[in-house]
C-alpha positions in Angstrom: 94.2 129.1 153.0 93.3 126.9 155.7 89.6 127.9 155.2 89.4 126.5 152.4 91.7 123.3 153.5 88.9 122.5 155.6 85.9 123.7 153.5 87.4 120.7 150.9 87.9 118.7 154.0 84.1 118.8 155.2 82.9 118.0 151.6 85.6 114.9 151.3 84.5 113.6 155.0 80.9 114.2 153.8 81.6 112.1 150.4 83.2 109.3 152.3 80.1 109.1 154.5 77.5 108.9 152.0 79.5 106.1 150.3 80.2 104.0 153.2 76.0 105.1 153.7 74.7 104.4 150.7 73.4 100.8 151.4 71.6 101.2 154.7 70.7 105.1 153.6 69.2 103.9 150.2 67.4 100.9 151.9 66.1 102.8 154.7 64.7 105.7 152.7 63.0 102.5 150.6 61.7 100.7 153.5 60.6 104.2 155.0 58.8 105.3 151.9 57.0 101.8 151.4 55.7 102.2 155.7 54.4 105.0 154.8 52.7 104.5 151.6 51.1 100.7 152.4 51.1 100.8 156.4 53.2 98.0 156.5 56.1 95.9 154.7 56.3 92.6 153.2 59.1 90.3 154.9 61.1 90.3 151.7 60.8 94.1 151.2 63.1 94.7 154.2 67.2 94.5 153.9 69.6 93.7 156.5 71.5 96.0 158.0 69.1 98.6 158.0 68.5 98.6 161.7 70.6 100.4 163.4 72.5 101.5 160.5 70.4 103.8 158.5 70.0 105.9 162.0 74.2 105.4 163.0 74.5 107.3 159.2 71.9 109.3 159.6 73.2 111.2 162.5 76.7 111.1 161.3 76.1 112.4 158.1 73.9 115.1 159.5 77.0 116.1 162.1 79.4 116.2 159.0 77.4 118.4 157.3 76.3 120.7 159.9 80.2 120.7 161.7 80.7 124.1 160.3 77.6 125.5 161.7 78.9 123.5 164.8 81.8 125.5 165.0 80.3 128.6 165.6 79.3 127.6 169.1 83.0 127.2 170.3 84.1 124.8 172.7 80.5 123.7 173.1 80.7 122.6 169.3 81.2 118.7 170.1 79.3 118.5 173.3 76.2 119.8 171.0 77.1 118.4 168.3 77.0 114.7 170.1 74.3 115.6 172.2 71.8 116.1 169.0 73.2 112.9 166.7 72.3 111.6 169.9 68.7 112.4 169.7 68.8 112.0 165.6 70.1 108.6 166.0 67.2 107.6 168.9 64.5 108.8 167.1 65.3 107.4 163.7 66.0 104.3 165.1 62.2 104.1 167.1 60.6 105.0 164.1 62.6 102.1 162.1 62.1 99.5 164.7 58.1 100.4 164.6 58.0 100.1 161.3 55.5 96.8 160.6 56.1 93.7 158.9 53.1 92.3 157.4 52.6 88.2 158.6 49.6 87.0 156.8 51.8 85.1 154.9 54.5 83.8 157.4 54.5 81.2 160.0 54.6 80.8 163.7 57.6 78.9 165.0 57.9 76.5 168.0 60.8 78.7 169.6 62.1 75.6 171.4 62.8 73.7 167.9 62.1 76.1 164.9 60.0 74.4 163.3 56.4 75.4 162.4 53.2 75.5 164.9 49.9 74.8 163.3 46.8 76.7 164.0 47.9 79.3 165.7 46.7 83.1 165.6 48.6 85.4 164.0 47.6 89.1 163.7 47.8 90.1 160.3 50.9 92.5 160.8 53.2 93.2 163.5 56.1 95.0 164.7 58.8 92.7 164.4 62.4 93.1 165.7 64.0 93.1 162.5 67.7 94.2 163.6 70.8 92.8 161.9 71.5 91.6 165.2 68.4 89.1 164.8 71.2 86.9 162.9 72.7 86.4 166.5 69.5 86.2 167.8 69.9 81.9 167.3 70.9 80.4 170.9 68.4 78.4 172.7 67.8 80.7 175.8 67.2 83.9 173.5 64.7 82.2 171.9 63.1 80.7 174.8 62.1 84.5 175.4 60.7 85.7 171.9 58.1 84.6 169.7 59.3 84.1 166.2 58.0 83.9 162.5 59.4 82.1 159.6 59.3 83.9 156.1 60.7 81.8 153.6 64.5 81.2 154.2 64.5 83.6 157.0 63.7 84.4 160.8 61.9 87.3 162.4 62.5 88.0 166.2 59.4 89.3 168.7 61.4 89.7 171.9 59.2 89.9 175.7 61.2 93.3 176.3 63.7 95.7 174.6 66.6 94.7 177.4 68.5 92.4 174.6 69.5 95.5 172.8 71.6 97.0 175.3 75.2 96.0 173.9 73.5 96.6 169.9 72.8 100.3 171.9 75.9 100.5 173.3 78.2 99.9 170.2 75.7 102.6 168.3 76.8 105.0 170.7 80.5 104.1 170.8 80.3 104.3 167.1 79.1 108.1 166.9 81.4 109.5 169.5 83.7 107.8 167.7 83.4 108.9 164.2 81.7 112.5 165.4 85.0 113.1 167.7 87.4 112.5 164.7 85.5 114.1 162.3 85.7 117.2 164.5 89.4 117.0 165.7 90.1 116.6 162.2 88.7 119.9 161.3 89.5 121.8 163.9 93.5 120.8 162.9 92.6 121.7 159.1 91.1 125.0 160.5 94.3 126.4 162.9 96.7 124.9 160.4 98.7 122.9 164.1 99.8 119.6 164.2 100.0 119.2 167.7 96.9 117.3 167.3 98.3 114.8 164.8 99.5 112.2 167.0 96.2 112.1 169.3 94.4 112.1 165.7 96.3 109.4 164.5 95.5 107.1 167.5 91.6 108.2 167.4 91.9 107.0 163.5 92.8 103.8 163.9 90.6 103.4 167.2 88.1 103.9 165.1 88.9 102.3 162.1 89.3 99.8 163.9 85.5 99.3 165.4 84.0 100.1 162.2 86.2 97.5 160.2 84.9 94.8 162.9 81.0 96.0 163.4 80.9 95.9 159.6 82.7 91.9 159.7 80.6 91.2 162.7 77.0 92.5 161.2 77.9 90.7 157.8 79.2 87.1 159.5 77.6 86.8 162.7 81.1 85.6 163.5 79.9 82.4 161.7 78.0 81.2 165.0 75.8 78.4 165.1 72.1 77.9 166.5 73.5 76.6 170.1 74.8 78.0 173.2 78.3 76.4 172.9 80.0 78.0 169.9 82.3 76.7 167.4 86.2 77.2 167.9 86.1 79.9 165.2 83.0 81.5 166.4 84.6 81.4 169.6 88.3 83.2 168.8 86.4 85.9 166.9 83.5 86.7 169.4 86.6 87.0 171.9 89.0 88.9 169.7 86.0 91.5 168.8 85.7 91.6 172.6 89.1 92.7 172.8 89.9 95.1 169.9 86.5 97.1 171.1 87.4 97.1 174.7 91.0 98.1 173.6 89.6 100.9 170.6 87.5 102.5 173.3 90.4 102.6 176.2 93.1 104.0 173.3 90.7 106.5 171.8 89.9 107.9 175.4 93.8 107.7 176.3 94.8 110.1 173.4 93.0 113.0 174.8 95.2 112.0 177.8 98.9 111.8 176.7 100.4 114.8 178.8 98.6 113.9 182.0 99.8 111.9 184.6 100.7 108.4 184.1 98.6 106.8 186.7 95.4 109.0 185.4 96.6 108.8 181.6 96.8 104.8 181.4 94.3 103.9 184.6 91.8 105.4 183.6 91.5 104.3 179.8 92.3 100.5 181.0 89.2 100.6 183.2 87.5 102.3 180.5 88.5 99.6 178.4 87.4 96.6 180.6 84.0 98.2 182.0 83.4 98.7 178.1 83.6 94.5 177.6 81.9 94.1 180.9 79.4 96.2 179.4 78.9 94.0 176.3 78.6 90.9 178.6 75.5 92.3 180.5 74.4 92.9 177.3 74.9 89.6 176.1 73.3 88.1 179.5 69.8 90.2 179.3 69.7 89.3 175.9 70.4 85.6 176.8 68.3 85.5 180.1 71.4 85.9 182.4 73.2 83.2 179.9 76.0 83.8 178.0 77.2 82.2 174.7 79.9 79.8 175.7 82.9 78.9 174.3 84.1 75.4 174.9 83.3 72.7 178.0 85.1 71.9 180.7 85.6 74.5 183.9 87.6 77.3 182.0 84.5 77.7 179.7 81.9 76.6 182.4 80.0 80.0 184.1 80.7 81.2 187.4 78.2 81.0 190.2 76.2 84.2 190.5 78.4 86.4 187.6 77.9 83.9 184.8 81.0 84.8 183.4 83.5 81.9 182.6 87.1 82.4 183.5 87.8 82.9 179.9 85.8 85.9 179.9 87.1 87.4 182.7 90.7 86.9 180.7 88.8 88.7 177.4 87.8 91.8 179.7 92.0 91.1 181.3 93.1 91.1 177.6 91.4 94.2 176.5 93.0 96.2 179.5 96.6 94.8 178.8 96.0 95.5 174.9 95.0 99.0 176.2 98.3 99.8 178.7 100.8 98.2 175.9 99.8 101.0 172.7 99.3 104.1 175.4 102.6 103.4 177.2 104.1 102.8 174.1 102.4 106.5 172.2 103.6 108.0 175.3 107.3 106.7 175.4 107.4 107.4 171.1 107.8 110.9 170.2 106.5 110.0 167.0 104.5 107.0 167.5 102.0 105.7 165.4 103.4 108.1 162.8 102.2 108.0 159.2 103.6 104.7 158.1 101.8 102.3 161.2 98.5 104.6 161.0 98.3 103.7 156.5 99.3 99.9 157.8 96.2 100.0 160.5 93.8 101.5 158.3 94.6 99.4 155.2 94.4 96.2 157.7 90.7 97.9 158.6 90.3 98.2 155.3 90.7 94.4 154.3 88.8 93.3 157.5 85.6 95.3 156.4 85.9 94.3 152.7 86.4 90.3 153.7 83.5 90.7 156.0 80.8 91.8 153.2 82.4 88.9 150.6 82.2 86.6 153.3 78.2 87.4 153.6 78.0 86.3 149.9 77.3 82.6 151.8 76.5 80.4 148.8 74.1 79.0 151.1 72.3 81.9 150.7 71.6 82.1 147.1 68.4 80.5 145.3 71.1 78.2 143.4 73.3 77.3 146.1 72.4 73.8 145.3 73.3 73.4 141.7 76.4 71.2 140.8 77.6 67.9 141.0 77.2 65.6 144.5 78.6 62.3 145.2 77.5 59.5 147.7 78.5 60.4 151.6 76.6 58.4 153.9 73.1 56.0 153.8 71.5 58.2 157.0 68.2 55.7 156.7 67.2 53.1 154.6 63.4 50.9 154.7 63.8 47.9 156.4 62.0 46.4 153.6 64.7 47.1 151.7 67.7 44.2 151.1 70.3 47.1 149.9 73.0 48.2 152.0 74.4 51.5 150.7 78.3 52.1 150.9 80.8 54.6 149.0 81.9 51.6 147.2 78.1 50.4 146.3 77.6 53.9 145.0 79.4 54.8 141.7 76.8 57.5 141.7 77.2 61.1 140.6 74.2 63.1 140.9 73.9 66.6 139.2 71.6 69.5 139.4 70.8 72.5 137.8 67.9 74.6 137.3 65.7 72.3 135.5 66.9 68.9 136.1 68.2 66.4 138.3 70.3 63.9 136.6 71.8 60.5 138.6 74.5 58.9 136.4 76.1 55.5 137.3 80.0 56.2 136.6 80.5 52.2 135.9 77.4 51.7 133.3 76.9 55.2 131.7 73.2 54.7 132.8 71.7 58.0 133.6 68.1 59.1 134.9 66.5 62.5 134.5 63.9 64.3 136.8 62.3 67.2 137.0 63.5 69.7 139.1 60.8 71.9 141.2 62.6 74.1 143.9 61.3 75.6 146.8 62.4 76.4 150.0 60.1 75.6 153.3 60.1 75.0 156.5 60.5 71.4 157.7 59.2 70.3 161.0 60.7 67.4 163.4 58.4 64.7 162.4 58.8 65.3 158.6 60.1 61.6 157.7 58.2 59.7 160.6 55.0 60.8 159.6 56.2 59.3 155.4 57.6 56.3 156.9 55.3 53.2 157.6 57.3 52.2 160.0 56.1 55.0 162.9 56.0 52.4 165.7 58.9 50.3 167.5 61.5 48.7 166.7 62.1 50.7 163.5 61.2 53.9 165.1 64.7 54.7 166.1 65.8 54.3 162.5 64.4 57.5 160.9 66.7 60.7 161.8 65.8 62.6 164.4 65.6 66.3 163.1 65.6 68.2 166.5 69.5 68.0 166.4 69.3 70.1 163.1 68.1 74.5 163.5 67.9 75.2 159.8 65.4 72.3 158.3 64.6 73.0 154.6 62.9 71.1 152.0 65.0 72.8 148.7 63.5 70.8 145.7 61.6 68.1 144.7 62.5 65.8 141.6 59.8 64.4 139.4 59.4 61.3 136.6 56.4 61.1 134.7 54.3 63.6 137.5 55.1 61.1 139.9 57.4 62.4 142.9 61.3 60.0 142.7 63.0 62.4 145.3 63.2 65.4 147.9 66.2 67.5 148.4 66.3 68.5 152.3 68.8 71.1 153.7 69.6 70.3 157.5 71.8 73.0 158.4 75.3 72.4 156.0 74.2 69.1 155.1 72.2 68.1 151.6 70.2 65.0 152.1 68.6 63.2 149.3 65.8 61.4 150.0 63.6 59.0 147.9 60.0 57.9 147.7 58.4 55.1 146.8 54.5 55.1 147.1 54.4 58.4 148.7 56.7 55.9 151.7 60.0 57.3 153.4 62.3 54.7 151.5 66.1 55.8 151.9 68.1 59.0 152.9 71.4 59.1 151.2 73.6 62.6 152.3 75.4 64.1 149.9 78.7 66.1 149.5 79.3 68.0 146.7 82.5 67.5 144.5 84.5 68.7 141.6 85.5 66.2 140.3 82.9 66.1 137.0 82.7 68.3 134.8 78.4 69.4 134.4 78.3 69.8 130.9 79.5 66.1 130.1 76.7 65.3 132.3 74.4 67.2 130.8 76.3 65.7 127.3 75.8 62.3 128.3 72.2 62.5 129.7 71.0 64.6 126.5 72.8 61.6 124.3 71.0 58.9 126.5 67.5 60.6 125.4 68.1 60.9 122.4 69.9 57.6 121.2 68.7 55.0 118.4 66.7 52.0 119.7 67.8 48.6 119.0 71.5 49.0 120.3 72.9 46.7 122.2 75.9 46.6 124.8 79.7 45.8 123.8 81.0 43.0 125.8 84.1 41.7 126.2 83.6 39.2 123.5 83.0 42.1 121.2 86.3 43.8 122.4 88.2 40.9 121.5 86.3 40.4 118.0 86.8 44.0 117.1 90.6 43.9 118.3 91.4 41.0 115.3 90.2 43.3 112.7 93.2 45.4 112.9 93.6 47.9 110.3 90.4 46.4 108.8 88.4 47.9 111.6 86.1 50.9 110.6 83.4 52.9 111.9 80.9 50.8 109.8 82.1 47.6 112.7 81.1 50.3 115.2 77.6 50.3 114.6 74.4 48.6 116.5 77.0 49.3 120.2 75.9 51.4 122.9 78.6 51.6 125.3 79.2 49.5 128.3 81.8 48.8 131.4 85.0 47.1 130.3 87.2 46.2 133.2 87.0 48.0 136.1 86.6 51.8 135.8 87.5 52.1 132.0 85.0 52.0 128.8 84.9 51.3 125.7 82.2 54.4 124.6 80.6 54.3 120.6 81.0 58.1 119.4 79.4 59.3 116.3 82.0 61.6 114.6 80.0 65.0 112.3 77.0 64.9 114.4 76.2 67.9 115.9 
């Protein structure tokens, strides 16, 4: 009987696998097969998350399959069974990182500003270090020490040396202990039929669950970090909270193999565990960093220590992890029956939510080829030519300005007048001097007018509007902001940021600008005079009195609009 628990048990663990595989597996068989068959990929044949994850699954699945095989060996079945996903997952992973990215067709980037060097070398494919981990691959002093290539809407990493992935390493190898050590204990329980191991099982569950729900968020987010070395308060509280929960997974996970021993062994030992494990993932950070480290605020809590580099707020993250770590063992070992059945489903279901939020959350509509269709109102004027007599305000602007896939429409909300453009998208690379080099103006005083871009990472030109073949507008992406900048002679005339809104609705735009095309000549405005005229006819008025009026502002925000009735 309890053969064949766990024979259904090894194909149900093996089932879960491959799902929770099937991306970076899939991909990385893809990418694999394409290596092999053209030398080399194209940057937009390779898919995140592939490196390190195709080898983390690969061994893992390999382990599950193999664990009855593994058995046979006794109590050297874990030991050996570790030992070779070991090797599986280093030599899948060497081969993956070799793998070549073809970059005839991608640019060289200043690594001190991201934006594009001219006239520079580049070898027609090279071995680029295309790790998930490239995503937090964005502070100043990492990329001091790489050389990098732009390819489209993304960025591809050539580090000086490999020392940067010790902490990506690190988690691999904290990951297949992890998972391989469960798998195992899990069987072995199934097989003798005892649950003496339940309890210990329970804890390595959620330990684990736990580290896999938060590589997943942390692979798919980034923890939302920005291109600079002092983080955002969210970017912050999550990069320390991961910090934490993995110092505080691997101290719990080693402390339930340690329940009956002595106190002093059975909770020391995991809590320094659990702290040299986040010490480990800040030398990991600093060789990646160049002995930096990404900080989280200013002042002399968040400032770096002389000769460690750690902040005191890191040193209470590696505290935190060993006091998160000494609360849940002392509290297993004073509980008979603690986590039990109900707080293990509540952990896992809590895992659960944090993994699933993480891959919705990398849905960024930023990322998406029509992030930039909808409606946008007037934010701020960012530059205007000084030949220019206008002064642009959120009252001057009764703008709303709509895009979609063809078009770019600007409709004045006051007089119903509307303009069409072409719409002709793109995405490339912007360098600093993008609008000085337009403007006319390159020289003092009116230098200091025109933005200066080195304050934005992500520069983009997104799409360029057109009237009659002649350029009206460019639609630049700096960072989060959309700026909309117009032309006039091929001359840097005004940047005008936008914020998009919902407060119109696209297809009356799309309405209005269609019925603006395609409208009879030889109308003419309704003015007040007309309002009043029409007003005395009563119940004589009719449609008939209606016609030869376009529509036109009457008072302030409300109109008086002509509508033909049965057409269309």
């Amino acid at each position: 009987m309890f053969k064949e628990a766990y024979r259904r048990f090894c194909i149900f663990s093996l089932l879960i696998l491959l799902v929770i595989s099937a991306y970076p597996v899939v991909n990385g068989l893809r990418i694999a097969y394409i290596s092999i068959v053209n030398g080399a990929l194209k940057p937009e044949q390779y898919a995140k998350y592939v490196v390190p994850y195709m080898a983390i699954c690969l061994a893992l699945i390999l382990f599950t399959a193999f664990q009855p095989l593994l058995l046979k060996l006794g109590r050297f079945a874990l030991p050996a069974g570790l030992l070779i996903s070991y090797i599986i997952f280093f030599l899948a992973e060497l081969y993956f990182e070799g793998i070549k990215i073809h970059t005839t067709e991608m640019s060289l980037v200043d690594t001190s500003t991201l934006s594009i060097e001219e006239l520079k070398d580049i070898p027609p494919d090279a071995t680029v270090d295309i790790w998930q981990a490239s995503l937090c691959i964005v502070s100043p002093s990492a990329r001091e020490r790489s050389v990098v290539f732009a390819s489209r809407d993304r960025y591809y990493y050539v580090m000086a040396n490999d020392s940067y992935k010790i902490h990506y390493y690190f988690i691999s190898f904290i990951l297949i202990t992890m998972v391989c050590g469960l798998v195992y204990g899990m069987g072995r329980m199934i097989l003798s039929g005892s649950k003496l191991k339940a309890k210990p099982l329970a804890m390595q569950g959620i330990s684990t669950s736990l580290i896999v729900s938060l590589c997943i968020f942390a692979n798919t987010t980034a923890f939302f970090r920005k291109a600079q070395p002092i983080q955002t308060p969210v970017a912050s509280i999550l990069t320390c909270m991961f910090f934490v929960a993995l110092g505080a997974a691997v101290g719990i996970y080693a402390g339930s193999f340690l329940l009956l021993k002595k106190k002093w062994f059975g909770l020391g030992f995991p809590v320094l565990l659990s702290m040299s494990a986040v010490i480990l993932m800040y030398i990991g950070e600093a060789a990646m960093m160049g002995g930096n480290l990404y900080r989280f605020g200013t002042g002399c809590f968040f400032a770096g220590l002389p000769v460690i580099s750690l902040a005191p707020v890191d040193i209470l993250v590696i505290i935190l992890s060993g006091i998160a770590t000494f609360l849940m063992l002392s509290r297993a070992r004073k509980k008979e029956n603690w986590p039990g059945k109900r707080i293990t489903a509540v952990f896992l279901i809590i895992c659960t939510m944090i993994a699933v939020s993480g891959i919705f959350l990398s849905f960024d509509p930023a990322s998406a080829e029509n992030d930039i269709y909808g409606c946008y109102e007037f934010d701020e004027c960012i530059y205007m030519n000084p030949l220019s007599s206008f002064l642009a305000r959120k009252e001057s602007m009764p703008y709303v300005y709509y895009i979609n896939e063809d078009f770019f429409i600007t409709v004045n909300t006051k007089t119903g007048d509307t303009e069409k453009f072409e719409a002709h998208y793109e995405k490339t690379h912007v360098t600093e001097d993008e609008f000085s080099k337009l403007s006319e103006f390159r020289d003092d005083p009116f230098l200091f007018r025109i933005p200066d871009l080195s304050y934005y990472k992500e520069r983009w030109l997104r799409a360029v509007f057109t009237h009659d073949d002649l350029q009206g507008y460019g639609l630049y992406q700096m960072d989060d902001e959309i700026w909309l900048v117009s032309l006039r002679g091929g001359r840097l005339w005004s940047i005008y940021r936008l914020v998009k809104t919902d407060k119109y609705d696209p297809a009356d735009i799309e309405r209005i600008a269609e019925a603006q095309d395609n409208k009879p000549e030889g109308l003419k405005r309704m003015t007040i005079r007309d309002v009043y005229d029409l007003s005395r006819l009563g119940e004589k008025l009719t449609h008939e009195d209606f016609e030869g009026f376009d529509g036109n502002e009457i008072g302030a925000g409300f109109y008086i609009m002509r509508c033909v009735y049965g057409a269309g």
